[in-house]
N, C-alpha and C positions, 0 to 999 in steps of 0.2 A: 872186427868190431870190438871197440870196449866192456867188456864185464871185470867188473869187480864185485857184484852182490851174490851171483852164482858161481861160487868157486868152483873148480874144477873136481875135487874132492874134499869131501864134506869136513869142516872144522869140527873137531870129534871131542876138544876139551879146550877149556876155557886158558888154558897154560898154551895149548897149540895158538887160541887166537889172539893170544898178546904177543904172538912172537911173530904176527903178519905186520904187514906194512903200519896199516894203524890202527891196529886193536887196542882199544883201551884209552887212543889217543881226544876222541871225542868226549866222553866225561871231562878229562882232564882240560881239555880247552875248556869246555863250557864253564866250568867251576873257576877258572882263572878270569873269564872274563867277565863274567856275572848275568845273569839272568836276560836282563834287555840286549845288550851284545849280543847274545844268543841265539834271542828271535830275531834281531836285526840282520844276523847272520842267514838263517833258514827263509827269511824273507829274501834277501838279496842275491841266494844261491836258485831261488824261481822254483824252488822244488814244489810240485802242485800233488795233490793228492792220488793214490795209485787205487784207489777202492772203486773208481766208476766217474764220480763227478769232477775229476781235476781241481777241484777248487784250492788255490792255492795256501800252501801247508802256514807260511810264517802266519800269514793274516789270520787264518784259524787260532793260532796260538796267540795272539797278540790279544785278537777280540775274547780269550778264555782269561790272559791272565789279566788284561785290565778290569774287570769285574768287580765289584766291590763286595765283595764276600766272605763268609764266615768258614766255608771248605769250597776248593775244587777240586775233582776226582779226574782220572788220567783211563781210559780202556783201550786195550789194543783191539782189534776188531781181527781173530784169524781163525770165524765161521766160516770160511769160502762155501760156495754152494752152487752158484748160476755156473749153468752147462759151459763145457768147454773152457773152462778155470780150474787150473790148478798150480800155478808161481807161486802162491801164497804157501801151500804147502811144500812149494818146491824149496823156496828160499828156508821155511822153520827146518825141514830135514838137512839140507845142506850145512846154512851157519845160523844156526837160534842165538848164536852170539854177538853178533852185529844187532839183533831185535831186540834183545834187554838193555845192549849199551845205548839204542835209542829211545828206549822206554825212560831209562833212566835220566838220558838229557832231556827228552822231552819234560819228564815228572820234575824235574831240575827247572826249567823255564818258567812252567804256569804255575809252579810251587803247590803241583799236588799233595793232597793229604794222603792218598791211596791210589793203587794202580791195579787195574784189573783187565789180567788176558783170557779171553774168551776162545776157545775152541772147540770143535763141536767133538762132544765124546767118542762119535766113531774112530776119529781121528790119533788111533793109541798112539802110532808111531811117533805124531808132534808134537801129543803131551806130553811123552816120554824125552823128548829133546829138549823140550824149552823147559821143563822142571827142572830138569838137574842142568840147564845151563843159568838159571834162577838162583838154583841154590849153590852152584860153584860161585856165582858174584858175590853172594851174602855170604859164605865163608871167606872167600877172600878179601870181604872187608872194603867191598866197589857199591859203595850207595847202598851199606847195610840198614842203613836208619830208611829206605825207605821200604813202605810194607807192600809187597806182591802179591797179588791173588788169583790164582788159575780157577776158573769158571768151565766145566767141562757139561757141554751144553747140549739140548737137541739138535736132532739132525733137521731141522726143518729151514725152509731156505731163509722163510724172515726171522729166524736167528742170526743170521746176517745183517736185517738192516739196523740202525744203530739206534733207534727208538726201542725197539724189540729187545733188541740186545739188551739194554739199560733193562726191561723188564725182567728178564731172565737172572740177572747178576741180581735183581728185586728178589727173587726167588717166585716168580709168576713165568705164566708162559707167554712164547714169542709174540704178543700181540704188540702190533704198535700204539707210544702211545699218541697224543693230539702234536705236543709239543718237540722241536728240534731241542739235545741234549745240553745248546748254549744258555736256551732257557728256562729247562728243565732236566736240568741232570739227575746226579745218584741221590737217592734219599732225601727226596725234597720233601718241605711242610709248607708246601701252598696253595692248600684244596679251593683257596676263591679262587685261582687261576684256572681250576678246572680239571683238577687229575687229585688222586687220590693221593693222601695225606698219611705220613710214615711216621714213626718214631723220630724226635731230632737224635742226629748222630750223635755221638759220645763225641766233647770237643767242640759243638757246635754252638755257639754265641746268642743266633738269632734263628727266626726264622729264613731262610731265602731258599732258590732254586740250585743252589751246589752246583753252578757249570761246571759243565765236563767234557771233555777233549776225546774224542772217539777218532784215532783213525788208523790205518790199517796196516796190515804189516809190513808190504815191499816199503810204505812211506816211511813207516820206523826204521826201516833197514837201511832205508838213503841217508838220514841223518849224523850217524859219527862218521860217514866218510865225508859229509860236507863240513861239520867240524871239526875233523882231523887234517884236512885239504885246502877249505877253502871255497866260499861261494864263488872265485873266479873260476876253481876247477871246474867244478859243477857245470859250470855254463859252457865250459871249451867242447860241450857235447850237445846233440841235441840241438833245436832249433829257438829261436827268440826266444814263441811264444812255452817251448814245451823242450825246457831243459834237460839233460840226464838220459839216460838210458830207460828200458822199459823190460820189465820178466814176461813175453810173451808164453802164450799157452797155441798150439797149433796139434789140432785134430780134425777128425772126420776123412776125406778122399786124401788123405796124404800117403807116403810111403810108407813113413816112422814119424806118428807121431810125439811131441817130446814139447819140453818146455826149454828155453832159448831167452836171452839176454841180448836186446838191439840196443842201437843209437835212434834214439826219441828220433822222425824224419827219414829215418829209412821209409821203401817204396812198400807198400804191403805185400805186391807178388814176390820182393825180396826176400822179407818175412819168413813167407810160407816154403819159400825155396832152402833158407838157412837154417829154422828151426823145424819144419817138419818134413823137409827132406824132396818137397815137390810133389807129381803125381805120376799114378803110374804112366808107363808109357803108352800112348794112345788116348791118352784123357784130358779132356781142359777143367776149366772151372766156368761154373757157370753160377755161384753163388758164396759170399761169406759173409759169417754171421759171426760179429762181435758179441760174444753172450748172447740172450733172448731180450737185453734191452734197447738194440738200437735198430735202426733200418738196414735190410739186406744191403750190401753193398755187391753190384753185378758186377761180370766178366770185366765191363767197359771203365770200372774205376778201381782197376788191378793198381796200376802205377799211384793210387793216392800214397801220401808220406802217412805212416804209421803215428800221429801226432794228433795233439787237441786239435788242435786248429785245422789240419787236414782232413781228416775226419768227418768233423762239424761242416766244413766246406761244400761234403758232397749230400750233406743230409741225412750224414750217418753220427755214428759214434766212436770212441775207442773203447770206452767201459772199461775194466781191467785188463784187455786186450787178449781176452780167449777166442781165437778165432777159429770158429767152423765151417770147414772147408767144404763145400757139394759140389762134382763134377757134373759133368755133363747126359749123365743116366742120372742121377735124382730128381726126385719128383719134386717140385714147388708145394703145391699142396698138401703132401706132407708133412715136409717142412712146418709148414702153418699150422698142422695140427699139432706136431711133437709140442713144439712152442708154445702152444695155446693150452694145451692139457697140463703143461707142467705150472704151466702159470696159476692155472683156472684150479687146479690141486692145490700148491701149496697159498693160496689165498686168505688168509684167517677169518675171511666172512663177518669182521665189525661193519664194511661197509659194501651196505646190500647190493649197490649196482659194480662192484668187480665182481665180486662172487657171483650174481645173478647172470650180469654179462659175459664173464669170462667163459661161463658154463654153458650159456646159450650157443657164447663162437665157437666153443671147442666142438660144441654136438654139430652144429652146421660144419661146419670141416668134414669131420668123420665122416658126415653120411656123402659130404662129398667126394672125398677120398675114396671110398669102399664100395663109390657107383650108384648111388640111390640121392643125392642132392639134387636137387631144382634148382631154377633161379629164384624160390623167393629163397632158399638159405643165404643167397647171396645180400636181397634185400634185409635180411632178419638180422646180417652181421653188417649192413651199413647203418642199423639205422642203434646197435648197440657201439659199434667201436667210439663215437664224439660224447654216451653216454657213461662207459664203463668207467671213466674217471670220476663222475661227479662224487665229492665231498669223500674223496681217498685221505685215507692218511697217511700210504707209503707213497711211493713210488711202481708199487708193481702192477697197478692200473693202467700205467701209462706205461708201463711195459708191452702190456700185451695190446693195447693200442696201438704203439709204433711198428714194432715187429708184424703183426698179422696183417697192419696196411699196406706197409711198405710192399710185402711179397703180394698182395693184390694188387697194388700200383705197377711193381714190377713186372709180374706173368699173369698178366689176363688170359691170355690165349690158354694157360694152361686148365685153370678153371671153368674157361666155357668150355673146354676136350671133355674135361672130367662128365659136364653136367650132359653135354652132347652126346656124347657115345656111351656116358654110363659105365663106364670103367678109368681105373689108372690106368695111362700107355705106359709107365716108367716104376710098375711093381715092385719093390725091393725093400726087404726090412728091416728096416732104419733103428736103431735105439733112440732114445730119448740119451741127450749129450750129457750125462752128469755120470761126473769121474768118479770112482771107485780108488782106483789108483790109473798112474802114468810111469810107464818104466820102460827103459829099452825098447825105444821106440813102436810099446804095444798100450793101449788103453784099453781098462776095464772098465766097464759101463756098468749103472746101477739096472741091474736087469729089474730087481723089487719094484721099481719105482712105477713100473706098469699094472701092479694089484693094490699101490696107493691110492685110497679113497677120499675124499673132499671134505672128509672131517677128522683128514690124518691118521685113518686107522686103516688096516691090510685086509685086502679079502684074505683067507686063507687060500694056501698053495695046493 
């Protein structure tokens, strides 16, 4: 399979990654060829976004830099958080150097005034890499004129979404705000639009919204290899609609689990065979979960292609493409709970029916899990999941909408065992999927994250 984003061993200094194929080389095109070149380039190489939504990367940049504006601001997005992810810190530990030479052609394109990388404070190891791989470019004189700002963030999950995020680089916390960051970016002064009104920046001409270009780190790190190559390479991988390769994440029922470098279109039981090694022996699958935002995907659609479009096909997702594996002793219901609790936790409560609902489905699970559920919990979680979204600001409403359905659509029969005999047949204690670390093929789980309470604070141990 082609990898070129996950080196085999880690680029450990900015003098090592000018001496690879095309380190450095990306700047250097984009600067020769000027700005719209640029994005015409990143448009015609299909690169679509690596954060969740695919939404394709040049059109992002096109609709930032035609703006008619006084600043626009550039943020990397490398909060990773949603269970069963972790490429995003795979790729900053490996080569943080390919991630600023695309920070910088990106910041080059939409002619940002400022750039801001986000990572969440636990995260020492990739602060520690992408700073001094920061500060080797500005000593060396590589896009010294532009200003970098590392944001070292909470650890909570919607410091990941990219509204939140903007609030945090605000110095506020993760809440999100009404507005996507094209219309209301960093340090905006336009409280008639409805969000609250800043100082204008030093610099700034007028009043406007400062769009701002949020996207996330595997997408920066595709970038100077498609400038340095060529939007034809780009495509000689990967399918039509879903270009390039892809930093899979593969935990849960595997052998070793590990993070892995495919061709966009590969089969997903392929996948799980190549990056996490398969399962043991005597075990199948009976369940995978791309993060906690898309629909289970069963035993029966093993062979989907790992791609946008294959994905979406079966009624699922790719998301960042963290996939959690459940053999054939896990429990369904479970399953729905972990998912439903981490949701229904880190929820920020601006909008009363996630938080209410969320918290409603998580308790109706539990008590069906642990043998005391009825069918009306069943009724009390049908008649909240078509309501948990209304008047959301993120997305994570409809997270736990899709995920908690889909495994009801899927395993009824598990759910009425549960409510029927009053017990789990398939006992086993599962962690909640959020990485601590991934290393040799061992994952650590965030054990804490079971005394986290729903207004973010810890019971005591």
């Amino acid at each position: 399979m082609p990898t070129f984003l996950l080196t085999p061993t880690p680029v450990e200094s900015l003098t090592d990654y000018l001496a690879t194929e095309t380190g450095g080389q990306g700047i250097e095109t984009a600067e020769r060829i000027g700005r719209a070149a640029t994005i015409a380039m990143v448009t015609s190489s299909g690169l679509r976004g690596r954060g969740g939504g695919g939404f394709p990367t040049g059109a992002k940049w096109s609709g930032i830099a035609a703006q008619d504006t006084s600043r626009r601001y550039l943020v990397c997005n490398g909060a990773e958080g949603e269970p069963g992810t972790f490429k995003d810190r795979a790729l900053m530990r490996a080569n943080p150097y390919q991630l600023i030479e695309g920070l910088m052609i990106a910041a080059f394109a939409v002619d940002a005034a400022e750039v801001y990388i986000c990572i969440k404070a636990a995260y020492t190891t990739e602060l520690d890499r992408v700073t001094r791989a920061v500060q080797e470019f500005q000593q060396a004189g590589i896009c010294a004129d532009c200003t970098v700002n590392i944001i070292a963030g909470p650890d909570e999950y919607l410091f990941g979404e990219e509204k939140a995020m903007l609030e945090v680089i605000e110095g506020k916390p993760p809440l999100p705000r009404m507005f996507p960051p094209h219309e209301q970016g960093l340090f905006a002064r336009s409280p008639e639009l409805g969000w609250e009104a800043t100082p204008m920046a030093i610099g700034s001409e007028r009043d406007d919204p400062h769009p701002t270009l949020v996207n996330n780190v595997e997408t920066l790190s595709n970038v100077p290899h498609i400038l340095a190559r060529g939007a034809e390479w780009f495509r000689t991988m990967g399918t039509a609609e879903s270009p390039g390769t892809i930093v899979c994440t593969v935990i849960g029922d595997v052998v070793a689990p590990d993070v892995g470098e495919v061709e966009l279109g590969t089969p997903l039981r392929a996948v799980i065979a190549a990056v996490g090694s398969g399962l043991p022996p005597g075990r199948t699958i009976k369940a995978v979960f791309s993060g906690v935002a898309n629909a289970v995907v069963t035993k029966a659609d093993l062979d989907t292609p790992v791609s946008y479009e294959g994905l979406a096909a079966i009624g699922s997702g790719m998301g960042s493409a963290g996939f959690i594996v459940q053999d054939d002793t896990a429990c369904m219901v479970d399953a729905a709970y972990r998912f439903s609790r981490f949701l229904s936790i880190e929820s920020c409560g601006q909008c009363s029916p996630c938080k209410l609902g969320s918290a409603e489905i998580t308790q109706c699970l539990q008590r069906i899990e642990t043998g005391t559920g009825t069918d009306n919990d069943l009724e009390v979680m049908g008649g909240w999941l078509p309501r948990v979204t209304d008047a959301s600001r993120c997305y994570l409403a409809s997270e736990e909408r899709i995920v908690v359905s889909s495994i009801l659509r899927a395993f009824p029969e598990e759910f009425a065992d549960h409510i029927e005999h009053q017990r789990c047949p398939n006992p086993r204690q599962d962690p909640i999927p959020k990485l601590i670390d991934l290393h040799d093929g061992h994952a650590t789980y965030d054990e804490t994250f079971w005394r986290k309470r729903s207004d973010w604070t810890y019971d005591p141990e």
